[in-house]
N, C-alpha and C positions, 0 to 999 in steps of 0.2 A: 504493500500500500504506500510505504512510503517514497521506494524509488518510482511506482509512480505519479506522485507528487510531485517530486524533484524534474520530472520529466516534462511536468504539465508547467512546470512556472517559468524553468528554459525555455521551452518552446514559445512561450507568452512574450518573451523577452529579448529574444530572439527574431522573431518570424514579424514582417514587415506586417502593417497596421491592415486591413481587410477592405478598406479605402485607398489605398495606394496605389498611385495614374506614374504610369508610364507617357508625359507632356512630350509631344512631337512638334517641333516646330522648326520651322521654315527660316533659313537663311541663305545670304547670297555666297559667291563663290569666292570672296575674297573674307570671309569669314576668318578661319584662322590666325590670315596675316593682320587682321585688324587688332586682332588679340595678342598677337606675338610683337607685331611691332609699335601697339599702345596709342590704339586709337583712344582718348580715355575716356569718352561715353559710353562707346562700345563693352571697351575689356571691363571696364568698371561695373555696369552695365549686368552682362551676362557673368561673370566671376558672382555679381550679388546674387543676384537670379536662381540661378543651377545651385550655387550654396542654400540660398534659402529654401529651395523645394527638397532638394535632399534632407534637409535637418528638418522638414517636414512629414519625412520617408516616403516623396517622390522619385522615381528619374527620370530625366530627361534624354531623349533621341535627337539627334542634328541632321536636316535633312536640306545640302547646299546643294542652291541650283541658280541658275541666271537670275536676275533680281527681277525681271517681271515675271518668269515661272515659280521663282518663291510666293510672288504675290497670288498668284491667275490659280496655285494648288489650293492656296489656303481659302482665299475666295470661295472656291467650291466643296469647301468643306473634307478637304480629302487629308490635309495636313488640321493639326488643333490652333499652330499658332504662329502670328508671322515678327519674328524679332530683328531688328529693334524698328517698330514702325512708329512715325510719328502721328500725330492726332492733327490729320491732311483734312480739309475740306471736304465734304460729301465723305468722307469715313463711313460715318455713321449709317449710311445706308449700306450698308452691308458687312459692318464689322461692330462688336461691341469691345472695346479696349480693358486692358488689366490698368489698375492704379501705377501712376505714369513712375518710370526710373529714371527721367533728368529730362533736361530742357537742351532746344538747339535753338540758332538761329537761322531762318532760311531769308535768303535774297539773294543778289545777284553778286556772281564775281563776274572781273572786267580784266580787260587788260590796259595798263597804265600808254600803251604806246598807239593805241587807239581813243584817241581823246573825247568824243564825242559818243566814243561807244556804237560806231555806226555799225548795221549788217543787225540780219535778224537775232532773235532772242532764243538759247536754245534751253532744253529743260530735260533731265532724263525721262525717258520712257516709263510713266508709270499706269498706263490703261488710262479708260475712258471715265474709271469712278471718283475718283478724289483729284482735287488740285492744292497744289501748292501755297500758290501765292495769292489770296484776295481779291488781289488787281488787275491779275491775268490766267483768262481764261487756260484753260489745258489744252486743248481744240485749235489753242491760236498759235500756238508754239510749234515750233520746231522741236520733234521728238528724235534723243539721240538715246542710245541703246545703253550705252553704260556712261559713270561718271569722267570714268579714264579719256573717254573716248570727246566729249564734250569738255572737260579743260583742254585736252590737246589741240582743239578746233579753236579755241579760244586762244591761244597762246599763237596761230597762226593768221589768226586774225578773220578765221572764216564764219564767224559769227560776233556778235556784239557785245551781248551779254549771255551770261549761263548761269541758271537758277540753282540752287543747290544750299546745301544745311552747311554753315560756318562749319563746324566743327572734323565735317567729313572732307570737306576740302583743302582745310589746313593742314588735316591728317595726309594726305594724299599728294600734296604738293612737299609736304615735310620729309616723303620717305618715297613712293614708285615714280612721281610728278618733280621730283628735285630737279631737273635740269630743264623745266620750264618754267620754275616757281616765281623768277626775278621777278617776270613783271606784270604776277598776275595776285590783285587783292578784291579780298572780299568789300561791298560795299554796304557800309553798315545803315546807312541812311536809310528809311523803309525800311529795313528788316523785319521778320515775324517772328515771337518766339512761338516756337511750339512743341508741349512736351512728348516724351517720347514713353511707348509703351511697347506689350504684346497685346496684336490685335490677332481676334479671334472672331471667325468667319461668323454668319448666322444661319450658315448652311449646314454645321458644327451641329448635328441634335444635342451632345452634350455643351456645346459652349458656356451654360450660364453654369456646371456644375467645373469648369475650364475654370471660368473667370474666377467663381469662387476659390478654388484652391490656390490659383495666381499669387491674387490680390489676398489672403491668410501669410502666405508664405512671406507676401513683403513684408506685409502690419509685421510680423513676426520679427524679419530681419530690423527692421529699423527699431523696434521697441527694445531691441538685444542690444544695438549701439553697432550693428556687423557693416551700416549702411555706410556711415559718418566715415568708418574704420577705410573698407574697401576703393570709397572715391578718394579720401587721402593717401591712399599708395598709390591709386593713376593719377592722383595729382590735376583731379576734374575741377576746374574752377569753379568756386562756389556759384555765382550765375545759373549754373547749369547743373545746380543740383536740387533735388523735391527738397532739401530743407530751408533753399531758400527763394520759394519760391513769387 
């Protein structure tokens, strides 16, 4: 009787919680490097994330693909979540967001040898559901397929301006984009802040029992102190963190 006792309270103790989600979510293909070479919304980011669902006795699965097929899977409900997406205009029709992990700013970079910024407006490729910026429709844009590809076009002057999140930019010109970075800055004036979350489809039958576990795992991490901890080692300017928002 007593060994099994002993057998029932190991096991209790042991064996992951009877609620326990295996989170799939959706990221692009430059994932890893973003994390290795410190992007710090990003790695900050997803380091708090994956930590806070596990100490919740979730795991999570990484599923990278081109950054409109991260989008266009999770859309349709086939992936649970799509990281790290920001809280875009028209979102909301078809995605319900997890409680935000940091702030960007979107507007336009230029190139400083293009004075007047002549030549069309370019914007990456992100479908027909959400837009960026406010002021400019999505529709009216010239759509370029990845970020890389839309600073390079800018740096040759083959467009005017190019829409994009501060933070992903700087990252991008600070490490693959270094040898076009001279004379290309962000333009702060207009800018948008907008926070950044995991969006989750509504095509998801489970999405609201998704969200819920999300948004538990963060309240969790931040009431622990693991939030404040994690963006002070990426060294995420406070700006662009939920505590100060």
């Amino acid at each position: 009787m007593n060994k099994l006792f002993i057998i029932f309270i190991i096991c209790t103790f042991i064996s992951p919680p009877s609620s326990a989600r295996n989170i799939r979510l959706a990221v692009g293909l430059d994932h890893s490097r973003m994390i290795s070479d410190n992007y710090p919304l990003y790695r900050a980011s997803w380091i708090f994330l994956t930590q806070a669902l596990r100490e919740s006795g979730h795991t999570v699965s990484v599923f990278s693909q081109s950054s409109i097929n991260a989008l266009v899977t999770v859309q349709e409900g086939k992936l649970d979540g799509l990281f790290l997406a920001a809280n875009l205009i028209g979102r909301e029709k078809w995605a319900v967001l997890s409680s935000p992990l940091g702030y960007d700013y979107f507007g336009f970079f230029i190139n400083k040898l293009n004075k007047n910024a002549q030549g069309a407006i370019g914007t990456v490729n992100i479908g027909n559901l959400d837009q960026i910026l406010s002021n400019q429709q999505q529709n009216e844009l010239l759509q370029i397929a990845t970020a890389q590809r839309g600073l390079k076009q800018l740096a040759k002057q083959k467009i005017g301006k190019f829409i994009l999140a501060e933070g992903y930019g700087k990252y991008l010109l600070n490490n693959e984009l270094k040898s076009i970075s001279e004379n290309i800055k962000f333009q702060t004036s207009g800018a948008e802040r907008r926070s950044a979350h995991v969006a989750l489809s509504k095509q998801n039958p489970n999405y609201k029992i998704l969200q819920k576990i999300i948004n538990d795992a963060i309240r969790s991490g931040i009431e622990k102190g693991d939030y404040d901890k994690i963006m002070n080692e990426s060294h995420l300017p406070l700006k662009m963190r939920v505590s100060n928002p």
